[in-house]
N, C-alpha and C positions, 0 to 999 in steps of 0.2 A: 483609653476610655475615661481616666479619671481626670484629665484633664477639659475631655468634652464634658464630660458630667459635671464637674466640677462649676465649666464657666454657663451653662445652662441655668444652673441653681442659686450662680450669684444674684439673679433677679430677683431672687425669692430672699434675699438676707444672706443668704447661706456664703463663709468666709474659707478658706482655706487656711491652714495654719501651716501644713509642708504641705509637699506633690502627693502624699498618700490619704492625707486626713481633711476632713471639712466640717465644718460645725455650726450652727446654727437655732432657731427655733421654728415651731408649728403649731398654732393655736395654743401655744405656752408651753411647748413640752419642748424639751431639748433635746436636741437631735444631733447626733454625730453620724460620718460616716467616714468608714474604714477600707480602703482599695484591699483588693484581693485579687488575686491571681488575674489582673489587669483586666478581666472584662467583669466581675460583678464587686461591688461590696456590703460587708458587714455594716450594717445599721446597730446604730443603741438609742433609745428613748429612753431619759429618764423617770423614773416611775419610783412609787415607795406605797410597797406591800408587806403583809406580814412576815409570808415567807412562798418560792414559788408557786405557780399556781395552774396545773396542770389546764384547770378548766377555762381560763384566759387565754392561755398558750391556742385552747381548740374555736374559742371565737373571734380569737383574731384572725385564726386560719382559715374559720368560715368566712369571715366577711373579706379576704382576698380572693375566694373564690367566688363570689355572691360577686364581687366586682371585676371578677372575669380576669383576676391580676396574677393565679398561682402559676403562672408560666415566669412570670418576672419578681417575685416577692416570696419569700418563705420565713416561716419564723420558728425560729431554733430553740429558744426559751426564754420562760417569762421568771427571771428571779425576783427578789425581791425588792433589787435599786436599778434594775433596768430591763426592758424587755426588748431581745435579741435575735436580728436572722438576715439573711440576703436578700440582696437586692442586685438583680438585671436589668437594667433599662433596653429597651430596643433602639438600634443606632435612628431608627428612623422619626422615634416619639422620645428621647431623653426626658425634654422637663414637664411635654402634658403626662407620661407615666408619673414621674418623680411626685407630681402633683399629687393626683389620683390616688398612688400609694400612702402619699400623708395623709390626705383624707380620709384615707379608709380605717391607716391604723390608729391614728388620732380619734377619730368617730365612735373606732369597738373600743376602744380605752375607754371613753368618755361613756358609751351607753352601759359599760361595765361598773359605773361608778371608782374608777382606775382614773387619777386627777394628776398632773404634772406633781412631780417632786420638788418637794419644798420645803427641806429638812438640809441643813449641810450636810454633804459627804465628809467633813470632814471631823465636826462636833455633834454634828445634832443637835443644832441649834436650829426653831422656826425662820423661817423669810430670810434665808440668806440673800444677799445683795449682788452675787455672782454667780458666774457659769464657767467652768473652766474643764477642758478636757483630761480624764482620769484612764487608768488601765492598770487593774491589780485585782487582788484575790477578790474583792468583795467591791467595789463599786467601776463600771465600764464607761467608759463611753462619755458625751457633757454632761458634767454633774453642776447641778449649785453648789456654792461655796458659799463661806465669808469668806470676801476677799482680804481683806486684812490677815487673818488666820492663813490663808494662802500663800499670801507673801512672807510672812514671818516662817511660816514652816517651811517653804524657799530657801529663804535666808539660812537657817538653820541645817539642812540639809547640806547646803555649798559649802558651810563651815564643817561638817565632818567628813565630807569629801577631801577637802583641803587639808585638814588632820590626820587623815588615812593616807595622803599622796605624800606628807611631809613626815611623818611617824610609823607609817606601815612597814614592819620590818615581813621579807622574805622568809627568815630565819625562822622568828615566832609563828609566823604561818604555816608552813612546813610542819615544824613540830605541831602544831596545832590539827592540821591535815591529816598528817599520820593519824594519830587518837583517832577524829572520826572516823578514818578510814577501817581501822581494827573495830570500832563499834559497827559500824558495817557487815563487816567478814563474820565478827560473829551472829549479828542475827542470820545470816545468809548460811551459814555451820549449820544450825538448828534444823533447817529445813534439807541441808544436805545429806545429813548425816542422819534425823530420826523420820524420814519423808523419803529421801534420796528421789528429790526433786528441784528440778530448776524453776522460778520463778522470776520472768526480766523485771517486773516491779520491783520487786528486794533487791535485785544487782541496782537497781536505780538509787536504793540507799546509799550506797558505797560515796559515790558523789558527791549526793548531798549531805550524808554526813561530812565528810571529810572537806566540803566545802562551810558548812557551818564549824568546824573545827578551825579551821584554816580562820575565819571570822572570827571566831572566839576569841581565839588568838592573836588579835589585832594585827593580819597578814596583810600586805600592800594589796588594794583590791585593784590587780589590772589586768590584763589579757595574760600575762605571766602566771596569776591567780589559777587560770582554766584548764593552762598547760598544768601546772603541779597537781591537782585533780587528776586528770586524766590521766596523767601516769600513773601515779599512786593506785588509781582504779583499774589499770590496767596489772600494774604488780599486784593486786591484791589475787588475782585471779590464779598462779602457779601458787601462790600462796595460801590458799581458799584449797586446791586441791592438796598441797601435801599434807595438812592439815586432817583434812578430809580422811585420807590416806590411814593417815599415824592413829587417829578417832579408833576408827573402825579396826585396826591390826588390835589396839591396846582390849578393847570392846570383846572381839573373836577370842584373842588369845588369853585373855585375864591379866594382861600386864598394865606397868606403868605407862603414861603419856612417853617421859622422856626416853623410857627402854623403845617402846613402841615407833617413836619418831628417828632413834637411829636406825632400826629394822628398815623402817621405810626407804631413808636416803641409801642403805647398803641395798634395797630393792630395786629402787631404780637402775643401778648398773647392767642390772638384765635386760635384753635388749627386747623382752619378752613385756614385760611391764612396764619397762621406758616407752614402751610402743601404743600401750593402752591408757599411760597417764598423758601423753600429748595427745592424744584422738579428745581425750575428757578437759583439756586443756581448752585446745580448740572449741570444741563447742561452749564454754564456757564465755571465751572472749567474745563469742558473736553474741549470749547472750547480755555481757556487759556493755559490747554495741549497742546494745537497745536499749540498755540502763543508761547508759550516757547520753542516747536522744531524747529519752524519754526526762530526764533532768538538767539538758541543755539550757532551757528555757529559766528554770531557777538558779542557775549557774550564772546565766550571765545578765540575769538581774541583781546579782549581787555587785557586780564592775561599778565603779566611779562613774565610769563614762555614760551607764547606763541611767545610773540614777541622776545624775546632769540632767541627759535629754530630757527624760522624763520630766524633771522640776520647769526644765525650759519650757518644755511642751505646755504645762500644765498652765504657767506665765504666760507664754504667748498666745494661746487660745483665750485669756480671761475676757469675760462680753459680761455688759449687765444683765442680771438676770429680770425679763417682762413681770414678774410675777409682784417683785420686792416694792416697786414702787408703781407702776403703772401697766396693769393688767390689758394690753390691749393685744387685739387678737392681730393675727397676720394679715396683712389688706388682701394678700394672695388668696387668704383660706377663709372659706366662709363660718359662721360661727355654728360653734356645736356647744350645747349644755357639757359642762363641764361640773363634774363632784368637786366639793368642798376639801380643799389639799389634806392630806390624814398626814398629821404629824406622829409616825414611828420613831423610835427611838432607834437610832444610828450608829452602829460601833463606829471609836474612831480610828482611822488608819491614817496613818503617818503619810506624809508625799512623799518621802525616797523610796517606798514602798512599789510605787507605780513602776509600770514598763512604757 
């Protein structure tokens, strides 16, 4: 699909940067779009709002249905540096939909007094002179840039990648890993021991603590990095239990930790209570299971290799931005009133940031 879509919407400006991504503009708003599950994708228009805005979210949604489009277009959220949702084209209309959909959402943006963005995503600086494609905690999708700011923070980026790849020790990582891993275990204690409840969010700490430790640490960030995580988060979990264990003996009986914790390992040996601490064992690791899916994602934006692409990505997408010097509309899209750009002030995030 995203390559019919793709070559449909090159008529329109719209560039491809890999097989999954395309980018472009519409009536000055900039527009990415993202493959997903090979038949629809995530769209992002860039926008700069206060902060989300529930009531935007519900007329744009009206005006895809007002255009008879919510069978093919949905929209997901409206933040405040870009507003987000799907898009299905029909094998049969590709780019008159594609059309149709810009118009529409371009249109309720514009009748909202909602203006293309025109602040850098990367300073907050007015009229940036670029567009470049972003993906990180706070700005999605083609963002304006200064291009220059762009490229230096590029630059910058590849040099500490290249300082991590030549100085990153295994060693310091690990130790570094460990630490988080124990700041982990104990906030995950707290809740096992005065709750005697499981929560996969908190096992999702384990990780990324122990993956910011590992960081901290100045550890080689590479697929190596993910592996030592993952173990570490998986040892923490018989760990987390006899812990657990020894708490609650010392707690019942009014003793010490250390008296407490040999009680325990002399407990184990019973084939009665060895039997119920691997039952507790077990269910523990599937809930780590979903601690580690649920912080894969931050795990392996921290990789070299990760933040590379990203910086590439964000390079190879770079297009002028229409706004900076010559405001003309799309020849494809007819003209709509457009609000005067509202210059918000823009935290700045770093480009190795991105995914």
């Amino acid at each position: 699909m995203d390559n019919i879509l793709f070559q449909e919407i090159a008529r329109y400006g719209f560039k491809p940067v890999n097989p999954k991504i395309c980018v472009g503009t519409w009536r000055n708003y900039a527009v990415a779009l993202n493959n997903y599950a090979g038949k629809a994708c995530y769209y992002y228009a860039a926008i700069r709002i206060p902060k989300g805005s529930r009531e935007l979210l519900k007329a744009v949604a009206e005006a895809y249905k007002a255009a008879g489009l919510n069978k093919n277009v949905s929209v997901l959220q409206a933040g405040p540096n870009c507003i987000q949702g799907i898009f299905t084209p029909p094998k049969e209309d590709v780019g008159g939909c594609f059309t149709r959909f810009l118009d529409t959402l371009t249109g309720a943006l514009a009748q909202n007094g909602v203006a293309p963005a025109n602040t850098c995503a990367l300073t907050g600086a007015p009229n940036p002179d670029s567009l470049c494609f972003m993906m990180n905690g706070t700005f999605q999708g083609y963002q304006p840039v200064c291009g220059s700011v762009t490229r230096q923070s590029g630059c910058q980026a590849q040099a500490r990648v290249e300082e991590n790849e030549t100085g990153g020790s295994y060693l310091t990582g690990f130790i570094g890993a460990l630490l988080g891993m124990a700041l982990g275990v104990a906030v995950n204690l707290l809740t096992l021991v005065f709750l005697q409840r499981y929560f996969a969010v908190l096992f999702a700490l384990v990780p990324v603590a122990a993956m910011f430790g590992y960081k901290l640490f100045k550890g080689k960030l590479d697929k190596l990095s993910i592996i030592i995580v993952i173990l570490l988060s998986v040892v923490a979990v018989p760990l987390m239990e006899l812990l657990t264990l020894s708490i609650s003996v010392a707690r019942e009986l009014g003793i010490s930790f250390g008296t407490a914790l040999e009680a325990s390992m002399e407990a184990l040996q019973i084939p009665e209570v060895k039997k119920e601490v691997i039952a507790d064992i077990l269910k523990m690791l599937l809930f780590m299971g979903l601690g580690v899916f649920f912080a894969f994602s931050f795990l392996r934006a921290q990789l070299n290799s990760t933040k590379l692409g990203s910086t590439q990505l964000a390079l190879d997408s770079m297009q002028p931005n229409p706004l900076y010097a010559a405001p003309a509309q799309s020849a494809a899209a007819p003209e709509a009133p457009i609000a005067p750009a509202a210059e918000q002030p823009v935290p700045t995030e770093p480009l190795e940031s991105q995914e």
